[in-house]
C-alpha positions as CSV (number, residue, x, y, z in Angstrom):
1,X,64.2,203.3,74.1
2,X,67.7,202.4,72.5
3,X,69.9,204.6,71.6
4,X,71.3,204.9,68.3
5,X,74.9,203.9,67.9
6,X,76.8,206.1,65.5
7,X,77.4,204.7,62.0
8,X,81.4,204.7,62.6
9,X,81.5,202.5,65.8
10,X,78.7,200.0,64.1
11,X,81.3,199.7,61.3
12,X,84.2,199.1,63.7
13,X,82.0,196.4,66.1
14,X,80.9,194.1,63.0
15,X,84.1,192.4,62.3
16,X,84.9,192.3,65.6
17,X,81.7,190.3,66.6
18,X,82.3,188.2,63.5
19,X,86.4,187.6,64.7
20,X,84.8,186.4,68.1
21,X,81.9,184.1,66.8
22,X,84.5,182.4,64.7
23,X,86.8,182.2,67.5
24,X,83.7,180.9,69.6
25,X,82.8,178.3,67.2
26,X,86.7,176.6,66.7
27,X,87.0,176.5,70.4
28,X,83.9,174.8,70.6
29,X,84.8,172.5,68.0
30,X,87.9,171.7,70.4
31,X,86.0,170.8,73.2
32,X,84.2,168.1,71.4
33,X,87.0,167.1,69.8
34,X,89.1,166.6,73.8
35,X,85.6,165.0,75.7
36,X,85.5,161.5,76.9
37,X,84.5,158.2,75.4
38,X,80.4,158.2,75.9
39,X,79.3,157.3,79.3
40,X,78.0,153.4,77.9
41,X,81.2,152.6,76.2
42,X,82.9,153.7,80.0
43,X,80.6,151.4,81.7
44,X,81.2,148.6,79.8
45,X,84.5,148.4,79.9
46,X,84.4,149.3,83.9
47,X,82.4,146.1,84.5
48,X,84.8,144.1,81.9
49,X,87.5,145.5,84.3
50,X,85.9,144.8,87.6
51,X,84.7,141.3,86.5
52,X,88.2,140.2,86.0
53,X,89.9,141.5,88.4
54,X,86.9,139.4,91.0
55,X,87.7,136.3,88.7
56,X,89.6,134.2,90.7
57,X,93.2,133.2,90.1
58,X,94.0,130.0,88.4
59,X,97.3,128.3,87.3
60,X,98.3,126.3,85.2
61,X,97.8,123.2,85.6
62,X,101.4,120.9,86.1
63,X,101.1,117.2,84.8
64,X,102.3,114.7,87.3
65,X,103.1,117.5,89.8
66,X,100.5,116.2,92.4
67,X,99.0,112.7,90.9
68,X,99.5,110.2,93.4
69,X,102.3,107.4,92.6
70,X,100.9,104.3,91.4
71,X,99.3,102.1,94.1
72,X,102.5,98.9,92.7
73,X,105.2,101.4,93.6
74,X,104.1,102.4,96.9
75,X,104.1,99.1,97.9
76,X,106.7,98.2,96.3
77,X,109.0,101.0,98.0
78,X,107.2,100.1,101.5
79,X,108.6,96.3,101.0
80,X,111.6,97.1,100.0
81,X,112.3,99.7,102.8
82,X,110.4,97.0,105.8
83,X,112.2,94.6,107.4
84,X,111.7,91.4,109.3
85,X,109.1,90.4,106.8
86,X,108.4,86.5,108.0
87,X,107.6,83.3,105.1
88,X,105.7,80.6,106.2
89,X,108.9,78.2,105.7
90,X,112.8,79.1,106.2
91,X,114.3,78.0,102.9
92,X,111.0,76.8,101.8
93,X,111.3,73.5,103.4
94,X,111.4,74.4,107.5
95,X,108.3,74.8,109.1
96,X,108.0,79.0,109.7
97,X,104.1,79.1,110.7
98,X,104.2,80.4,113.9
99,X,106.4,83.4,112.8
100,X,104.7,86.9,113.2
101,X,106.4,89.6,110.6
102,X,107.6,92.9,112.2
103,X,105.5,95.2,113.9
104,X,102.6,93.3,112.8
105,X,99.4,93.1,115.3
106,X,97.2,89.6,115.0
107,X,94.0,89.1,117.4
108,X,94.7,86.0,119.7
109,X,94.5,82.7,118.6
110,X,91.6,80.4,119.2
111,X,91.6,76.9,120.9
112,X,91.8,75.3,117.5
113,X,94.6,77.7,115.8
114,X,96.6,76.6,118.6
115,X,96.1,73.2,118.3
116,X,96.6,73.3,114.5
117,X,99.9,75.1,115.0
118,X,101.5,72.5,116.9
119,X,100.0,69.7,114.6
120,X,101.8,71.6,111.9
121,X,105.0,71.8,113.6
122,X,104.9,68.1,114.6
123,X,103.5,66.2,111.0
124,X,105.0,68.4,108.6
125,X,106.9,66.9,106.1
126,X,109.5,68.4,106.7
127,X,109.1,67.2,110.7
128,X,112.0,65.1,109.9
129,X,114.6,67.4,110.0
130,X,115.1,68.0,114.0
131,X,114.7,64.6,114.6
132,X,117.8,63.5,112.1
133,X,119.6,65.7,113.5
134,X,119.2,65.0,117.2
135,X,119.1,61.3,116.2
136,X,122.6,61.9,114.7
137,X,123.9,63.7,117.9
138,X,122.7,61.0,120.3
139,X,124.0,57.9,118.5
140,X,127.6,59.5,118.1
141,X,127.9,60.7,122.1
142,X,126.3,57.0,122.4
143,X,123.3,58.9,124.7
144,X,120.9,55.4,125.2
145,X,123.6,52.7,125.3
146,X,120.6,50.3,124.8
147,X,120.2,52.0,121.3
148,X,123.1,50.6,120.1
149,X,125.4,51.2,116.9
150,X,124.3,50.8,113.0
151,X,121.6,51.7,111.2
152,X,119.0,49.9,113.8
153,X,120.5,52.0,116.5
154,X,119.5,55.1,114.3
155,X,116.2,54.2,113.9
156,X,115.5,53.8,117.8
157,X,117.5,57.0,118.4
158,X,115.6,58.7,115.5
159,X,111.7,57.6,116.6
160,X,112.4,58.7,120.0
161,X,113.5,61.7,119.0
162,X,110.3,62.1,116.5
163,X,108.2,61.4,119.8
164,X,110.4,63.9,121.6
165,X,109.4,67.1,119.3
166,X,105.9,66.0,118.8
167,X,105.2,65.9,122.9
168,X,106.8,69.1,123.0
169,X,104.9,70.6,120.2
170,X,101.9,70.0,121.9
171,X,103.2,70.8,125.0
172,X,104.7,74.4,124.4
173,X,102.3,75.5,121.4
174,X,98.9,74.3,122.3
175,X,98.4,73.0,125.7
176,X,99.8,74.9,128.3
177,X,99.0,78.4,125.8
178,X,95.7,77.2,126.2
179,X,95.6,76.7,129.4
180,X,97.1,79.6,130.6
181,X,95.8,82.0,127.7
182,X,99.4,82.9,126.3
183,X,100.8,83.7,123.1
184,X,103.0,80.9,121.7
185,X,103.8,82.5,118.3
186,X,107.4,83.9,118.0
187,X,107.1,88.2,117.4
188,X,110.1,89.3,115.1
189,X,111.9,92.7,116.3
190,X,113.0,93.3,112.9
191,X,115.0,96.2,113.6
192,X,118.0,97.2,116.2
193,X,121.7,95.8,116.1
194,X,122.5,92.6,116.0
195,X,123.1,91.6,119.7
196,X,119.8,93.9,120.5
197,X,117.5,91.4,118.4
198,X,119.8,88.1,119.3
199,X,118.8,88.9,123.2
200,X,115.7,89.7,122.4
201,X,114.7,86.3,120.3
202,X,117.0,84.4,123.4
203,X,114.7,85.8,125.5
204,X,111.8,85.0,124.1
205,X,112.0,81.2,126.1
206,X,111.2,83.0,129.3
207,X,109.2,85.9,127.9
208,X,106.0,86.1,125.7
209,X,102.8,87.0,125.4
210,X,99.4,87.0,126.2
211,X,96.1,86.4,125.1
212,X,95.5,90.1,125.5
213,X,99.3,91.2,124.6
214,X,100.5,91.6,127.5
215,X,104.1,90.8,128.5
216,X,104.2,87.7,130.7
217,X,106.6,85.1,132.1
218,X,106.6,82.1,129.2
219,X,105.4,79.4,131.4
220,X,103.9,77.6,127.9
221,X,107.5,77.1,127.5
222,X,109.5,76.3,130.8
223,X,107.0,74.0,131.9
224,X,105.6,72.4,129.2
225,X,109.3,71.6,127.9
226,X,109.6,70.1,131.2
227,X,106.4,68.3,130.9
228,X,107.3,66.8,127.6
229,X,110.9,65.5,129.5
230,X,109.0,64.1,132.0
231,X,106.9,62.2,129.6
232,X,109.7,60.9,127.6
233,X,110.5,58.3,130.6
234,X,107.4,56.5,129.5
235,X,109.2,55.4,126.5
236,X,112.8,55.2,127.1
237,X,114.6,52.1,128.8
238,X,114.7,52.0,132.7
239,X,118.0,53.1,132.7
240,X,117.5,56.2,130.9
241,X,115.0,56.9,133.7
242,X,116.9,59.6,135.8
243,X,116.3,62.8,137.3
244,X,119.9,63.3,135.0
245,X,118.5,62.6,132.0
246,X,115.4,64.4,132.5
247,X,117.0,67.4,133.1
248,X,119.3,67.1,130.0
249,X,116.2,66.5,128.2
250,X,114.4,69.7,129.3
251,X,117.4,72.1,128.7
252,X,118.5,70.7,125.3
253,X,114.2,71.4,124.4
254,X,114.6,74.7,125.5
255,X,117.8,75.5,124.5
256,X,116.9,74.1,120.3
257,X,113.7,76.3,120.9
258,X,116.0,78.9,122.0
259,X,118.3,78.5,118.5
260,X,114.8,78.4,116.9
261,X,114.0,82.1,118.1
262,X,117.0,83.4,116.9
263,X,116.9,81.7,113.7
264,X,113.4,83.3,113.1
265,X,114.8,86.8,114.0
266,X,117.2,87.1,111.3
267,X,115.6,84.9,108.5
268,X,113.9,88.0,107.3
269,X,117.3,89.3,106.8
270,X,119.3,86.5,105.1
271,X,116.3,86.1,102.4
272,X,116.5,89.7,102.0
273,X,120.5,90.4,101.6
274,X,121.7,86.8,101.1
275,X,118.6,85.7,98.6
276,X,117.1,88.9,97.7
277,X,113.8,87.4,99.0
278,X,113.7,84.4,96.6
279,X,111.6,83.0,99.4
280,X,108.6,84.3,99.1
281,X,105.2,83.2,100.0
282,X,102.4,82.5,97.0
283,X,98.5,84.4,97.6
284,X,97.3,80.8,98.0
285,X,99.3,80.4,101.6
């Protein structure tokens, strides 16, 4: 059973329960006013959020920062900066075919490369040029007496001379390499001082190669130079016949091939400094 409250206190209670309904209702209206953004708007944005902070980092791409140079410049650069790059003629008119450029690596020759090489060297057009000048020499020390004087005596001194190089073409570049499997083509250093890569083209008439690459005495050289002085007494007079001459013979061989050797070592260089490579050989050679 309730008990009956007295009319008074139910008088006093009424506004009271009325202040704190009111009261009641605002602070619930606050609540809703402070709660959070609605759990599918949070999500969203949480996966927005995760998805690009798992996207990977790209930037900005640079124009010409990493593109390779063009394929022209690089080799143009590389030319310019290599050395002892060889031409298949010195000045365009001397025979340059046995040359090998700097720090380049060929297989070894065959029988007929060989003999090719020296039938370059000996019928060239420009084949004349040794021969004139030797020719030259000989008349004015009066070498063959029997030659005599004038322009007669130059021709005698000059075919014998032509016969001279041709036997010792054959000799140094394609028979006795053959025979003995060496390397008759002349190796340029291309790089080192100058008395480093003088000695070392001097020294390239008692040194060379072989077939295989190996470093080997140059017997193509020393004794078919020889051989080609011996021969020489076939054609010359009797009197010329001597174990003298011969020997002149065979030095003054070895000694232009020598000259030769050095010559080829430093061409290269004086078409690269002295012509700024004016020499040049065409795509056809």
């Amino acid at each position: 059973m309730f008990r009956r409250v007295p009319p008074l206190v139910a008088l006093t209670c009424i506004p009271i329960a009325a202040a704190f309904t009111c009261a009641s209702l605002a602070a619930q209206q606050a609540v809703s006013d402070l709660s959070p953004t609605p759990v599918r708007v949070t999500v969203a944005s949480a996966a927005a959020t995760d998805a690009d902070a798992q996207a990977p980092s790209v930037p900005a791409a640079q124009p010409g920062a990493n593109a390779p140079a063009p394929q022209s410049q690089q080799g143009s650069a590389a030319q310019q900066e290599s050395g002892g790059k060889q031409t298949k003629r010195i000045l365009g008119i001397v025979p340059n075919f046995i040359a090998v450029s700097a720090d380049q690596k060929l297989p070894p020759e065959t029988v007929k490369e060989k003999f090719m090489d020296a039938t370059l060297d000996s019928f060239d057009y420009s084949s004349i040029f040794f021969p004139g000048v030797i020719a030259g020499y000989n008349q004015a020390r009066n070498a063959t007496p029997q030659f005599h004087q004038g322009a007669a005596g130059f021709a005698r001194y000059f075919w014998h001379s032509a016969v001279d190089q041709t036997d010792e073409n054959y000799m140094v570049e394609f028979i006795y390499p053959t025979v003995l499997h060496q390397d008759a083509r002349y190796y340029t250093l291309g790089h080192g001082g100058f008395m480093k890569r003088a000695g070392y083209a001097l020294s390239r008439a008692v040194i060379t190669r072989s077939d295989s690459g190996k470093k080997t005495v140059n017997f193509s050289e020393i004794i078919g130079a020889g051989s080609a002085a011996g021969l020489s007494n076939l054609y010359y007079p009797a009197a010329s016949r001597s174990l003298g001459n011969t020997g002149s013979q065979w030095g003054l061989d070895i000694g232009i091939d020598s000259g030769v050797f050095v010559f080829r070592e430093f061409w290269p260089d004086i078409n690269r400094h002295v012509f700024h490579n004016k020499y040049t050989d065409s795509p056809t050679q």
